[in-house]
C-alpha positions in Angstrom: 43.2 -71.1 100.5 45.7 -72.0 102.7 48.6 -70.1 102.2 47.9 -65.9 103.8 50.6 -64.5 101.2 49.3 -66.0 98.1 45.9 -64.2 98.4 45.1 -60.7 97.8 41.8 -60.0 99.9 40.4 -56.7 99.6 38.1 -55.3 101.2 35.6 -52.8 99.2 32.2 -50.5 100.4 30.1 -49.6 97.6 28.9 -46.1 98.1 26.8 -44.2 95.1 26.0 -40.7 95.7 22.6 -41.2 94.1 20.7 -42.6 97.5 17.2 -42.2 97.3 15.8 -43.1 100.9 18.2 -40.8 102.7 19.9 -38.4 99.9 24.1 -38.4 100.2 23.5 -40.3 103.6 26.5 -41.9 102.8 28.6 -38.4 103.6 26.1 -37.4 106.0 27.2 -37.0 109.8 26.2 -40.3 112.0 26.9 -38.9 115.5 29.2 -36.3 114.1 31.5 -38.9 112.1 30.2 -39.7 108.2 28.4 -42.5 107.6 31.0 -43.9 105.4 34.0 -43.6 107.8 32.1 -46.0 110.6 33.3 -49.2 108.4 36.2 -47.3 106.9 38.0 -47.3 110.2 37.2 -51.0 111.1 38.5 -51.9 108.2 41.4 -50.5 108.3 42.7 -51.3 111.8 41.5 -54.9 111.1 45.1 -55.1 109.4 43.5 -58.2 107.0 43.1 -56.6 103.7 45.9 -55.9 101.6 44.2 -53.6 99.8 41.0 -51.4 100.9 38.6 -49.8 97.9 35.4 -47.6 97.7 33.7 -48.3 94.4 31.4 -44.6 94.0 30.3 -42.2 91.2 30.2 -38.9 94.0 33.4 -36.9 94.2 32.7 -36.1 97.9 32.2 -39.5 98.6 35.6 -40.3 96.9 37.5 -37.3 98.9 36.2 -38.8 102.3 37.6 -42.0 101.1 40.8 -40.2 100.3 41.3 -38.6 103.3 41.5 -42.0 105.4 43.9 -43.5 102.7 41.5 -45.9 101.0 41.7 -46.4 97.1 39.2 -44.8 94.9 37.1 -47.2 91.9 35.2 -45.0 90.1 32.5 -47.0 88.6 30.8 -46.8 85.5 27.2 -45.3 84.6 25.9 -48.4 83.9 26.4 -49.6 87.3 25.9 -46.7 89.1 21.7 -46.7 88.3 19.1 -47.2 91.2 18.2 -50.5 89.5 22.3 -52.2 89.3 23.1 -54.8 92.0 25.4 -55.0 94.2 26.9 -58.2 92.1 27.4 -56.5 89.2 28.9 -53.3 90.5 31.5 -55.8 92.6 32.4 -57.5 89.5 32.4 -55.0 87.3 35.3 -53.6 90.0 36.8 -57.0 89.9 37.4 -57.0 86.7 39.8 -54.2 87.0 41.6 -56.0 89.7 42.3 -59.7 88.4 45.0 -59.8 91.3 42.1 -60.1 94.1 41.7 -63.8 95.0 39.1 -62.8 97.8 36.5 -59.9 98.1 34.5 -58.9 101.4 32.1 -56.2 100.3 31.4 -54.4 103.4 27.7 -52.3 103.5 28.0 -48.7 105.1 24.3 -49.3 105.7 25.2 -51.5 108.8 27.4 -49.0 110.5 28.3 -51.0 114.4 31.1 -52.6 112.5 34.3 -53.7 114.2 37.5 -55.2 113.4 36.7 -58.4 115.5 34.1 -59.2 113.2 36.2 -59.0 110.2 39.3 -60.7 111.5 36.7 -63.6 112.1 35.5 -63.5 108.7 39.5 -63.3 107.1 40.5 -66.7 109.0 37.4 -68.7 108.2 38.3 -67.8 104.3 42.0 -68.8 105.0 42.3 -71.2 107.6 39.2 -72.9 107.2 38.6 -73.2 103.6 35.3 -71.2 103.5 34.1 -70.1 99.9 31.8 -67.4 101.3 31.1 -66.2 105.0 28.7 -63.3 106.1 27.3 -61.3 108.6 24.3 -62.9 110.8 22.0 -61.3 113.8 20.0 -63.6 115.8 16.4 -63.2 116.1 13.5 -65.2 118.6 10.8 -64.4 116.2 7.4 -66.6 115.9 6.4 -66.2 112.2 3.2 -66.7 110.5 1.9 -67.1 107.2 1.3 -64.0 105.2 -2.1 -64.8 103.5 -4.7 -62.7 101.4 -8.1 -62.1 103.7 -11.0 -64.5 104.3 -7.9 -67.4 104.0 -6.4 -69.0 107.5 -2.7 -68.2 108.2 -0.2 -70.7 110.4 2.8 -70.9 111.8 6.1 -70.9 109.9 8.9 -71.9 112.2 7.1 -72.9 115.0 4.5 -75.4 116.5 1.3 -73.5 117.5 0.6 -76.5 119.9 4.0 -76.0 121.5 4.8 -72.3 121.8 8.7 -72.1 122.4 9.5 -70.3 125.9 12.4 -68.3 124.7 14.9 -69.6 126.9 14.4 -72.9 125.6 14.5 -71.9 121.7 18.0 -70.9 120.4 15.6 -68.6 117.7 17.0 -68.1 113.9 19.7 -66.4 112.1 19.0 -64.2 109.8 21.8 -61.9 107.6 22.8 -58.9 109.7 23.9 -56.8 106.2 27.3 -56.0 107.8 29.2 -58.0 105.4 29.8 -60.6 102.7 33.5 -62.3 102.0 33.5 -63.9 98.9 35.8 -65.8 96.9 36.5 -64.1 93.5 36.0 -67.7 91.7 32.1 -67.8 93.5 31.9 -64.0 92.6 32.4 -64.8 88.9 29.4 -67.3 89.0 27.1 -64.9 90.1 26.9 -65.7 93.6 27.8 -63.9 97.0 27.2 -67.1 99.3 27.7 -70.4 97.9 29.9 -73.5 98.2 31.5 -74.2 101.7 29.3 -71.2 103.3 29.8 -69.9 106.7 28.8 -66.9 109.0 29.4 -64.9 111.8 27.3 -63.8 114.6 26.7 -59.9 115.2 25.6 -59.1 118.8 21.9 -58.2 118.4 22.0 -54.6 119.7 25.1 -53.7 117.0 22.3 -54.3 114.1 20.6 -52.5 111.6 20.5 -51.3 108.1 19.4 -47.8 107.3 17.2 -47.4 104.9 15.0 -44.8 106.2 15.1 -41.4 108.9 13.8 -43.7 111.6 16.2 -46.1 110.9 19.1 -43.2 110.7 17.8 -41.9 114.6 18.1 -45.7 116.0 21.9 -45.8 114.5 22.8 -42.7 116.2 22.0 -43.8 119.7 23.7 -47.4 118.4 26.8 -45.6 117.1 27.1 -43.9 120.4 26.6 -47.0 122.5 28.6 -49.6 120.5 29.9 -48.2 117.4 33.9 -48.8 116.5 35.5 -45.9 118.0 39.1 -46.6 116.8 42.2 -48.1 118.1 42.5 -48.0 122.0 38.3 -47.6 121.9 36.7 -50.3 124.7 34.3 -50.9 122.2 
């Protein structure tokens, strides 16, 4: 992958309309701005996709989409269920699109997105070779064992006779849900992260995925403290 004008990357957000945790939060107003439009606008003033999709089954999700100039997939029924993956509803769209040599799939879940992040990702895949390269949070957590009761737990990535001082333990990375670039030949073989894999590190405080109303009230005050404003934003 070594040559930027042989490669079609595109960059696509899969956004049903059918969301059972938080019903159409994927139109619903984060800090005033739709949910969907706080990756939308990253990824566009990244400047690194040559073409920019959301893949939905919701005609408001499709005319938010619109309105910012992105392309429209409409996908079918039988990936649009609460029980299809997000692997088969990206190739299902790839399979419209045979031109595409790269695919980052880009979550609206994870909303603190910015173009930095994304330019990173783009060079890795074409400078560097990478088959695959995602988003990663860093985390200084001491885990244990889950067991059932009466049974003894113990300590999973740590030595209980030598409790790490966190200044002296670099922690664990663990996927931040921001993003996953993927090579269409990887994508094909049923996997989002494979081969020559890679990752980029999201700043702690710009992650989350929303899943829940708690989880929608801690993005607010992210979005509002760190959140891609646009072009000329210091953030």
């Amino acid at each position: 992958m070594s040559n930027l004008n042989d490669i079609h990357t595109a960059g696509l957000v899969l956004a049903r309309g059918g969301s059972k945790g938080i019903p159409k939060k994927n139109v619903r107003l984060l800090s005033g701005i739709p949910l969907l439009v706080w990756v939308l606008r990253p990824m566009i003033d990244c400047k690194k996709f040559q073409s920019i999709w959301v893949s939905t089954d919701d005609d408001d999700i499709a005319q938010i989409a619109t309105s910012w100039n992105v392309q429209i997939h409409y996908r079918s029924k039988k990936v649009a269920k609460d029980t299809s993956s997000s692997l088969e509803s990206v190739q299902e769209f790839l399979n419209y699109h045979p031109e595409i040599g790269i695919i980052a799939l880009i979550q609206c879940t994870s909303p603190c997105l910015h173009p930095s992040f994304l330019t990173i990702a783009y060079e890795m895949m074409i400078n560097f070779s990478y088959d695959s390269v995602f988003s990663v949070m860093r985390q200084h957590k001491l885990q244990w064992k889950e067991v059932e009761f009466g049974n003894s737990t113990y300590p999973v990535n740590f030595d209980a006779s030598h409790r790490p001082r966190r200044q002296d333990w670099c922690g664990e990375l663990m996927e931040s849900g921001h993003f996953y670039f993927s090579s269409v030949d990887l994508i094909k073989k049923g996997l989002f992260q494979g081969g020559k894999c890679g990752y980029v590190e999201i700043p702690k405080e710009m992650c989350i995925e929303i899943d829940s109303e708690s989880d929608w009230k801690i993005a607010e005050r992210q979005v509002q403290l760190y959140g891609y404003k646009g072009v000329g934003s210091k953030l």
